[in-house]
Residue frames as a rotation matrix with the C-alpha (Angstrom) as fourth column:
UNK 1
0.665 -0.293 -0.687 -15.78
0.614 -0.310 0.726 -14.29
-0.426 -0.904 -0.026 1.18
UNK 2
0.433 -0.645 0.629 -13.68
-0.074 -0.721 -0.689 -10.91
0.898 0.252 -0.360 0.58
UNK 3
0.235 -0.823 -0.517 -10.24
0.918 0.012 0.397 -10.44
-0.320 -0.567 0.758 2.11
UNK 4
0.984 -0.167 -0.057 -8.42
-0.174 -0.858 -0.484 -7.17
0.032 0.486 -0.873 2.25
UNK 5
0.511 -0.852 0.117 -4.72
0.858 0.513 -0.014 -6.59
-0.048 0.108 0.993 1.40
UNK 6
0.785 -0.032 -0.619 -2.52
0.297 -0.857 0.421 -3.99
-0.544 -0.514 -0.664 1.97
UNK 7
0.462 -0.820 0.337 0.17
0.810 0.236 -0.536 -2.69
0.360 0.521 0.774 -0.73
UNK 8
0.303 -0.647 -0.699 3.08
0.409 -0.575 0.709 -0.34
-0.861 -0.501 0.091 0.21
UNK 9
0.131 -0.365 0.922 3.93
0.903 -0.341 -0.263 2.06
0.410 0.867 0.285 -2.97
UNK 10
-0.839 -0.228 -0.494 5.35
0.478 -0.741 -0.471 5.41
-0.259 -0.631 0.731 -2.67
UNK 11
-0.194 0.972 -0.136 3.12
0.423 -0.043 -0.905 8.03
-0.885 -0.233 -0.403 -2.83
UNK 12
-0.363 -0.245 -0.899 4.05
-0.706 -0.557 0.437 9.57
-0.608 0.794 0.029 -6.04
UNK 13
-0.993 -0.115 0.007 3.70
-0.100 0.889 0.446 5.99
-0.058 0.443 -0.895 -7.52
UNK 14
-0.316 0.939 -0.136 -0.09
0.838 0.209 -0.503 5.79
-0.444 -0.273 -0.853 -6.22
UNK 15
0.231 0.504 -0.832 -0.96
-0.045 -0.849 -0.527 9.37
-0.972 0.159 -0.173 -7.65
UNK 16
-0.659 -0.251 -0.709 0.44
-0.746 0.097 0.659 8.46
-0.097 0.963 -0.251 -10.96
UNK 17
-0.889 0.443 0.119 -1.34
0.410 0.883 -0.228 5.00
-0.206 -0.154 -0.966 -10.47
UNK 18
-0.487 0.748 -0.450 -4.23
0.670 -0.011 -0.742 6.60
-0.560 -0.663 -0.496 -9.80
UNK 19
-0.348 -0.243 -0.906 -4.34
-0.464 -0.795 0.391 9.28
-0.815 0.556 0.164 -12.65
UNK 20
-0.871 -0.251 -0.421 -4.31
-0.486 0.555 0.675 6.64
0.064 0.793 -0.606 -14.95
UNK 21
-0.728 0.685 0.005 -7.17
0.643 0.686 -0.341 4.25
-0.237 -0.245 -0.940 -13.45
UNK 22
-0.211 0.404 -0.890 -9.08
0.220 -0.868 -0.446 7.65
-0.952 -0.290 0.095 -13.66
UNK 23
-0.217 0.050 -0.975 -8.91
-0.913 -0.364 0.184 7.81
-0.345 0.930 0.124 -17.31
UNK 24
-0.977 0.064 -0.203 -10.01
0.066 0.998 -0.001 4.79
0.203 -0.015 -0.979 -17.01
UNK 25
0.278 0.867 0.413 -13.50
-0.625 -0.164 0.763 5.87
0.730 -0.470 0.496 -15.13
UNK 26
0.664 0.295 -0.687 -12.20
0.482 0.534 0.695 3.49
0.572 -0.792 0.212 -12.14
UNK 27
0.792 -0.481 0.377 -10.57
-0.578 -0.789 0.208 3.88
0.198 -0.382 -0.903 -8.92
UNK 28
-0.381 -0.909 -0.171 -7.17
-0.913 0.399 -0.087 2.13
0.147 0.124 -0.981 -7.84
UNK 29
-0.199 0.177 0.964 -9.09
-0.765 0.587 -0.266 -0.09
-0.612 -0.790 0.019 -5.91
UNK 30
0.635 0.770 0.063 -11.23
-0.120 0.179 -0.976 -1.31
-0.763 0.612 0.206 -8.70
UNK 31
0.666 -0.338 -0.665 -8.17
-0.701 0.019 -0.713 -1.73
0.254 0.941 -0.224 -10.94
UNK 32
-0.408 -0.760 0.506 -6.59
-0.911 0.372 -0.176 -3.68
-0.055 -0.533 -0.844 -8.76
UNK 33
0.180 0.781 0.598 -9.45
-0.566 0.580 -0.587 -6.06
-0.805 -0.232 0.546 -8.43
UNK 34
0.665 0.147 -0.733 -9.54
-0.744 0.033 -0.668 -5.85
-0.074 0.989 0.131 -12.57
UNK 35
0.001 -0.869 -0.495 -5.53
-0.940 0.168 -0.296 -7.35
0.340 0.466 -0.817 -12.31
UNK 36
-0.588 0.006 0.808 -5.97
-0.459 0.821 -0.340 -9.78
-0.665 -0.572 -0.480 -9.50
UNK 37
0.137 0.752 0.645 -9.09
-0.082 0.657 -0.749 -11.50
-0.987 0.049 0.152 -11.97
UNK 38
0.774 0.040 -0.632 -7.13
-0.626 -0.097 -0.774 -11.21
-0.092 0.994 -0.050 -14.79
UNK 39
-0.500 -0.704 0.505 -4.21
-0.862 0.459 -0.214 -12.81
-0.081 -0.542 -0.836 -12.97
UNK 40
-0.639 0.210 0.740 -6.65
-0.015 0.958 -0.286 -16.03
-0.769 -0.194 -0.609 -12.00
UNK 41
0.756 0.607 -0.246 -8.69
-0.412 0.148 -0.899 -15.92
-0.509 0.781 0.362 -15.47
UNK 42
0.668 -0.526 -0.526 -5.45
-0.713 -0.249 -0.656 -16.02
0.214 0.813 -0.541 -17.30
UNK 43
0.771 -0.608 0.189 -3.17
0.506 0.765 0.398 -17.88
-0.387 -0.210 0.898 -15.16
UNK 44
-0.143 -0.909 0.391 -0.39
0.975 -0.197 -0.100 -15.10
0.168 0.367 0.915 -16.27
UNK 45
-0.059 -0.166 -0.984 0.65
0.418 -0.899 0.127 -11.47
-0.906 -0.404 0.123 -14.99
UNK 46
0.513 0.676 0.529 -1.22
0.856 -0.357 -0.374 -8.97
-0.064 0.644 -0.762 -17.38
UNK 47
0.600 0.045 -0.799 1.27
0.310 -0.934 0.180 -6.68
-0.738 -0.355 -0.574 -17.87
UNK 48
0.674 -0.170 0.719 2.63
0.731 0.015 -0.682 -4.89
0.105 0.985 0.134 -20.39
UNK 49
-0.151 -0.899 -0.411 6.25
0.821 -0.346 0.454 -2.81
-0.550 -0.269 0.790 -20.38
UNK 50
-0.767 -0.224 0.601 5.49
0.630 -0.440 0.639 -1.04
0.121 0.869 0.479 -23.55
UNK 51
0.009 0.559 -0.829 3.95
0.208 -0.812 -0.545 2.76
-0.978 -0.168 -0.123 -23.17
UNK 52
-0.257 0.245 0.935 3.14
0.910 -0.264 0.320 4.30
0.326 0.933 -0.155 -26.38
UNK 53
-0.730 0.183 -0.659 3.02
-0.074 -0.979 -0.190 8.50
-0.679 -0.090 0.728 -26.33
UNK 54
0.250 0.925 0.286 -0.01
0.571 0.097 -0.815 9.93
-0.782 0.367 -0.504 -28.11
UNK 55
-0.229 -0.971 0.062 1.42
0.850 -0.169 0.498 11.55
-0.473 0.167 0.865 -30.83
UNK 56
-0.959 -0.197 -0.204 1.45
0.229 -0.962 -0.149 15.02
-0.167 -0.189 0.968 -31.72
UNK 57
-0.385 0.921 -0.060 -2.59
-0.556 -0.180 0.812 15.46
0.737 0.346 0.581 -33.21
UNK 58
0.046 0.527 -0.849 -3.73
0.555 0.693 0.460 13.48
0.830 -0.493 -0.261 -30.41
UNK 59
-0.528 -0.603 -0.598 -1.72
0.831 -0.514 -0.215 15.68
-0.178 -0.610 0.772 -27.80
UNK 60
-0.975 0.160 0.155 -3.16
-0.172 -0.983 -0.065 18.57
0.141 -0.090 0.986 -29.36
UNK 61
-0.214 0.972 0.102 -6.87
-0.068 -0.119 0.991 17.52
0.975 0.205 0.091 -29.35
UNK 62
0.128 0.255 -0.958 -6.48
0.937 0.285 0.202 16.42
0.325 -0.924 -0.203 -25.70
UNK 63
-0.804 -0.165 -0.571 -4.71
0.350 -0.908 -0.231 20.18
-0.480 -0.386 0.788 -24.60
UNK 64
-0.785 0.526 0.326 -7.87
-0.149 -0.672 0.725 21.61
0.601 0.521 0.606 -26.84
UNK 65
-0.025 0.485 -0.874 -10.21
0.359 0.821 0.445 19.28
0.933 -0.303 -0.195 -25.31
UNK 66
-0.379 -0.073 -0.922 -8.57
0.905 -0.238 -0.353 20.18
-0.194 -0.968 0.157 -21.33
UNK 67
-0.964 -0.196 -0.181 -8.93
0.241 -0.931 -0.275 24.07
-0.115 -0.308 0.944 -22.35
UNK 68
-0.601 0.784 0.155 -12.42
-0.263 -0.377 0.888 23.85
0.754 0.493 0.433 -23.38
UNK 69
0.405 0.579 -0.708 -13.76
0.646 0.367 0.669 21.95
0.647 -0.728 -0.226 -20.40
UNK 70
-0.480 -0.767 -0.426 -11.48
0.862 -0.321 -0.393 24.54
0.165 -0.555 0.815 -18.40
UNK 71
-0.952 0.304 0.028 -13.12
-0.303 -0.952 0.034 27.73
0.037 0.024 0.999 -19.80
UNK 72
-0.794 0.597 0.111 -16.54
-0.194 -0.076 -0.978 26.03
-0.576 -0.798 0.177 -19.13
UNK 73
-0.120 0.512 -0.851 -17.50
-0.992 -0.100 0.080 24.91
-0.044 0.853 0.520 -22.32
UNK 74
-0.967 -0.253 -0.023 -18.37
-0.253 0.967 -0.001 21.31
0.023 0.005 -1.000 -23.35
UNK 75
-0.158 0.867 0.473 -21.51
-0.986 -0.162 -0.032 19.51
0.048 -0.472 0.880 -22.73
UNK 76
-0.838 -0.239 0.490 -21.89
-0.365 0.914 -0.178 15.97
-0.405 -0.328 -0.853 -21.20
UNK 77
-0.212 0.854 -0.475 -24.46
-0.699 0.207 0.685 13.38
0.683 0.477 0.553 -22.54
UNK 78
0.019 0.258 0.966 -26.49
-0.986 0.163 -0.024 11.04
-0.163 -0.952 0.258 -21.31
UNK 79
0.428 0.229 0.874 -26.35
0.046 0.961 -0.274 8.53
-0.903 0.157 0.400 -23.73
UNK 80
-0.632 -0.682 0.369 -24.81
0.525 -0.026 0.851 7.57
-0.571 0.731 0.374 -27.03
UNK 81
-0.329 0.504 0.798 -27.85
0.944 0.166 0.284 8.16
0.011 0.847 -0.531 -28.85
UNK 82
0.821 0.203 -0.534 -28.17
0.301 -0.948 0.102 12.05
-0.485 -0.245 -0.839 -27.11
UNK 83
-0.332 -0.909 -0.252 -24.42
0.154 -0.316 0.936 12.26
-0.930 0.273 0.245 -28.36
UNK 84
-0.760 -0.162 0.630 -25.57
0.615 0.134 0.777 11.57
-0.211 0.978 -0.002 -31.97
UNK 85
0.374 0.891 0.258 -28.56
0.926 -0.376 -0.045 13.33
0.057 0.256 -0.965 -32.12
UNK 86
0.434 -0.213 -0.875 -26.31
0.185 -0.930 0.318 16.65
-0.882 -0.300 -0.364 -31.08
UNK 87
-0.519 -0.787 0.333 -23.83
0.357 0.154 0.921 15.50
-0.776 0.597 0.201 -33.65
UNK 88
-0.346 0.574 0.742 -26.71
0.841 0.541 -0.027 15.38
-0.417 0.614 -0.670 -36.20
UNK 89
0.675 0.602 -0.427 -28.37
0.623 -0.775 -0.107 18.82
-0.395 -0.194 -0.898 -35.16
């Protein structure tokens, strides 16, 4: 049996929230789920205070990274083994 539950956050909180789960590949919902069954696997609140920045060579590959998928470049795979075979080529 599924229950639903309702949480109250502002909305700024939820679009940051939500940003994040995204780089993730999930949505809030689905990360929520993730905490609640880590919560009763563990028997302890999964959370962690400590943020780490990416630091400055990361930062830039990601802003290189955003400007290339921006201007329409890139190309997506379907698999790891299409990834390597480009790599290869």
């Amino acid at each position: 049996m599924t229950v639903s539950y309702a949480v109250r956050v502002d909305e700024a909180t939820r679009d940051r929230a939500a940003e994040v789960a995204r780089n993730y590949g999930l949505d809030l919902a689905t990360a929520t789920r993730a905490f609640w069954t880590q919560m009763a696997r563990t028997g302890s609140i999964p959370l962690s205070f400590n943020y780490e920045e990416p630091n400055e060579a990361s930062l830039e590959a990601i802003r290189e990274a955003e400007e290339i998928f921006a201007n329409g470049g890139g190309r997506r795979f379907e698999s790891v083994d299409e990834l390597v075979e480009a790599l290869e080529a």
